[in-house]
Structure formats: C-alpha cells, structure tokens
C-alpha positions as CSV (number, residue, x, y, z in Angstrom):
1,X,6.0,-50.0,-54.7
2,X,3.8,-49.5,-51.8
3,X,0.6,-49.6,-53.8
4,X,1.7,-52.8,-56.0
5,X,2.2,-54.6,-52.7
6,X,-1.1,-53.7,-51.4
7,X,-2.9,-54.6,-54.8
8,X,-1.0,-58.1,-54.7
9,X,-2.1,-58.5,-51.0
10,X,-5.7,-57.9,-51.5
11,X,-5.3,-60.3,-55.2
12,X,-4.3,-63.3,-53.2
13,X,-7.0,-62.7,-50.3
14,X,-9.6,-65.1,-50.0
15,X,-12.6,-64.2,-51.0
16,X,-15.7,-63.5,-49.0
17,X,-18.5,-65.8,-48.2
18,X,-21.5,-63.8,-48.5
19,X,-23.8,-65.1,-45.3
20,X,-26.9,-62.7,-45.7
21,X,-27.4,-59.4,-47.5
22,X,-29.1,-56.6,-45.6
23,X,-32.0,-55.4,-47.4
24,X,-33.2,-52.4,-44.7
25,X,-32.6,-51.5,-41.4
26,X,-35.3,-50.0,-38.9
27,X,-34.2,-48.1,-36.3
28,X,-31.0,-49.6,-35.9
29,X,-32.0,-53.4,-36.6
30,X,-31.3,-55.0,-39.5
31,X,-33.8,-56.7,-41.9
32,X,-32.5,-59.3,-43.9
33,X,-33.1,-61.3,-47.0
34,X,-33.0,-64.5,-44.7
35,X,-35.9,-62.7,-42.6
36,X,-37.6,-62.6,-45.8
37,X,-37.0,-65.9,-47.1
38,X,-38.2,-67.2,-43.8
39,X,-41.0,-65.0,-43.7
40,X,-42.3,-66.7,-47.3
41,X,-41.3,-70.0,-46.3
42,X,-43.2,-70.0,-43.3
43,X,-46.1,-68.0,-44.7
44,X,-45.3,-65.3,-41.9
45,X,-46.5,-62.9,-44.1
46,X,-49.8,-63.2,-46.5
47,X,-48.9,-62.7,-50.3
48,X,-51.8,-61.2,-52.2
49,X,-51.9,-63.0,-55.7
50,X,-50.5,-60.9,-58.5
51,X,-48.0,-59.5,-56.2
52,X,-45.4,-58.0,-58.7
53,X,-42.1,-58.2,-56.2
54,X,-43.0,-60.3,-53.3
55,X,-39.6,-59.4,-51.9
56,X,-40.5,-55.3,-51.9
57,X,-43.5,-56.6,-50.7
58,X,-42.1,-59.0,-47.3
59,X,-40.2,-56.3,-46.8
60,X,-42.4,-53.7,-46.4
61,X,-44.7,-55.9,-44.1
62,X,-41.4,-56.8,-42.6
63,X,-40.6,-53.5,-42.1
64,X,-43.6,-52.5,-40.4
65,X,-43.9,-55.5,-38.0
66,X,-40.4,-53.7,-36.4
67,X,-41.8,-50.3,-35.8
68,X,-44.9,-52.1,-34.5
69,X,-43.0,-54.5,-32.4
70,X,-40.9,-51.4,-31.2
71,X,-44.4,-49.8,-29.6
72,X,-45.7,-53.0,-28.2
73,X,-42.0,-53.1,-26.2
74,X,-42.8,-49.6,-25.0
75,X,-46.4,-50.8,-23.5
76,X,-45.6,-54.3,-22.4
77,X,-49.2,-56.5,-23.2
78,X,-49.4,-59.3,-21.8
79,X,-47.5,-62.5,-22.6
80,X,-49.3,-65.2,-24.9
81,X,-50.4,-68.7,-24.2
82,X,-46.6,-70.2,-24.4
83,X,-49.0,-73.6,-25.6
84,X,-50.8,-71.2,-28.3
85,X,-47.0,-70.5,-29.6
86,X,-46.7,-74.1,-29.7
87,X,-50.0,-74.9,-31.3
88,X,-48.9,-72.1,-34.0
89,X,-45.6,-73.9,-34.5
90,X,-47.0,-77.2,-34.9
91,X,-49.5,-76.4,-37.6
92,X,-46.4,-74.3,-39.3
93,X,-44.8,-78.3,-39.1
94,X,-47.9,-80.0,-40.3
95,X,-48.1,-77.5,-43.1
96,X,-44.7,-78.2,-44.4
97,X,-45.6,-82.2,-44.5
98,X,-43.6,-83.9,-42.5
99,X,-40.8,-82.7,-39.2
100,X,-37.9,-83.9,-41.9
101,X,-39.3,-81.5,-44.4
102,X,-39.8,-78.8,-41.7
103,X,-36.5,-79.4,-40.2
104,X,-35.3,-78.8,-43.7
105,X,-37.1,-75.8,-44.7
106,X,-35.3,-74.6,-40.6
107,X,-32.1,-75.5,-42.2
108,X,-32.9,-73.6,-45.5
109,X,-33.6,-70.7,-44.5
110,X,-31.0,-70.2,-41.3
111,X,-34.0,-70.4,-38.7
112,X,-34.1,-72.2,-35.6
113,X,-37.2,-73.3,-33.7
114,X,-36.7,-70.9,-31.3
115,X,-36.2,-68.0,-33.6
116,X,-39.7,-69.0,-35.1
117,X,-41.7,-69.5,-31.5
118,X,-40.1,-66.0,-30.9
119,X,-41.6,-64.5,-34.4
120,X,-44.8,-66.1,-33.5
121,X,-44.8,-64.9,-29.9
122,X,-44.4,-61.2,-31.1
123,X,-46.9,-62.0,-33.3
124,X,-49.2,-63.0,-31.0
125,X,-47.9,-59.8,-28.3
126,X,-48.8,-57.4,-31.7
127,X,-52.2,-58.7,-32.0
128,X,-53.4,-58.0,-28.4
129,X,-51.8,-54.7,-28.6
130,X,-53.4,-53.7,-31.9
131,X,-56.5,-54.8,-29.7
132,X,-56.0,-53.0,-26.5
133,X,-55.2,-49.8,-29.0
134,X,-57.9,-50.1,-31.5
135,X,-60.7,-52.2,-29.9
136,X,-63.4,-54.2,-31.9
137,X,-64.4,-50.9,-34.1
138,X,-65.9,-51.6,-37.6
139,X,-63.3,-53.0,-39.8
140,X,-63.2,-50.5,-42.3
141,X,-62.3,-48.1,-39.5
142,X,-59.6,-49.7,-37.6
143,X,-57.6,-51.0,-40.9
144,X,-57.9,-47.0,-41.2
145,X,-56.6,-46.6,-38.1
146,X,-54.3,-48.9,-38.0
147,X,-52.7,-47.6,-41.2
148,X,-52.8,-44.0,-40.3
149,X,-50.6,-45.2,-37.1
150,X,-47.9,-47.6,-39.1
151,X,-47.7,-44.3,-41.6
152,X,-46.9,-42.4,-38.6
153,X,-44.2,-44.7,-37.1
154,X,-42.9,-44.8,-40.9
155,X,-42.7,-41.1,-40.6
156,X,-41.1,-41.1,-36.9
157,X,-38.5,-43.8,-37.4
158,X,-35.3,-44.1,-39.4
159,X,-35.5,-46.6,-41.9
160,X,-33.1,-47.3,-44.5
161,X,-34.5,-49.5,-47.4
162,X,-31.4,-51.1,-49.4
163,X,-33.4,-53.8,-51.8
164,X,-33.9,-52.3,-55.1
165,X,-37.3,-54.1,-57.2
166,X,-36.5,-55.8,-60.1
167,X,-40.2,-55.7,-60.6
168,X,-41.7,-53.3,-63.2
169,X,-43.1,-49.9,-62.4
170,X,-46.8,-49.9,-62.0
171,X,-48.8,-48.7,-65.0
172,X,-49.6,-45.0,-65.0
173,X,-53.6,-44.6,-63.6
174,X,-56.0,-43.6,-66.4
C-alpha cells in the first residue's frame, strides 16, 4: 500500500522546469551550458572554423579559463581599467547591432551586464597575469609554456566533465 501511495504521489507532482544543465564542474564551481551559450553569443571564446563540437570545445576553453582564474586569485594582479571593461562591453553592444538586440541576446542567454563586465574583467586580470608569468618570450615558446602550465592545473585540479559530444570521433592518423 505504502509503495502505491508513494508512486501516485510522485505521478501527480509537477514536473520540473529544467533552468540550466551542468555540463562540468572545476574545483567545486559549476560550468554550465548557459556559460557556454553566453560564451558563443558573446564571442567570449574564439571558434576555430571546422570545429566539430563547439560545445566540447567552449567547454574545454571554459574549463581552463577557471583553473586559470583560480591562480590569478592566488597572486592578485592588478585591477583593469574599469573604462577598458567598458570600452570591451560597448564594442560587445555594437557587435550585436543595436542595445535592443544586445539587451535581447542578455535576455537569451540569462546574462546580465554585470555578469559580462565581470567575465571581461577576469579576462582582462588573466591577461596581465599570463604577462607578469610568461613575459614577452617568442610566441612559439610561451603558447608552450602556457600550455605546459593549463596541463598542469588540469592535472592538479578536480574536474568533472558531464557533456557527452555528439560529434564524431576524429579519424584515425595515417
């Protein structure tokens, strides 16, 4: 009896709404398909052409903006320009045509202006620390660098990746 009551109860609950889906966390923080959504809509993250799963790929980048942002907390660089924030956000508003048609692509993808001038600050706060860390070397060099030390995070931290690709596998190397 007991377990027909509790099938009818959960029956007649509602169902439901399905706000955002988690598609990894990093270290405890959660990224989200909105966080990708925005990050395409925004053009927060560059999209090489012939990208087979631009989701996997967001993600990834997404992924290792977090661990990045996580070291540059640690070390503290200076604050940006608050007016180069706002010069970033404007040409982010120009891009998308009009302020209706930015307002809407906000609205779309569950970001506020603030939540964007805080992206774009980190941004900005990664940048100088990649700097300060890697100098002006040869850029061969430090996008070696630079990748030996994400891989290194990647191997430090916990990340939990969720999204599975719909994408094909790659074709096997000759």
């Amino acid at each position: 009896m007991t377990v027909l009551l509790a099938m009818l109860v959960c029956a007649s609950a509602p169902h439901a709404e399905v706000i955002d889906r988690i598609l990894a966390v990093v270290g405890g923080r959660p990224v989200t398909l909105s966080d990708v959504t925005a990050a395409r809509q925004f053009g927060l993250v560059e999209l090489p052409a012939g990208t087979a799963d631009p989701v996997a790929y967001v993600i990834d980048r997404l992924i290792d903006r977090t661990l990045m942002l996580a070291e540059v907390d640690r070390f503290q660089p200076p604050e940006p320009d608050p007016v180069e924030v706002t010069v970033r956000v404007e040409a982010l508003e120009r891009r998308a045509g009009s302020t209706a048609a930015f307002d809407r692509a906000l609205a779309v993808t569950g970001t506020t202006r603030e939540q964007l001038r805080r992206h774009i600050r980190d941004d900005l706060r990664i940048t100088t620390y990649l700097n300060q860390r890697f100098g002006a070397t040869d850029p061969a060099g430090r996008s070696a660098a630079m990748a030996s030390w994400v891989g290194d995070l990647r191997r430090r931290a916990d990340v939990t990746l969720l999204y599975r690709s719909t994408a094909p596998p790659p074709a096997p190397s000759r």
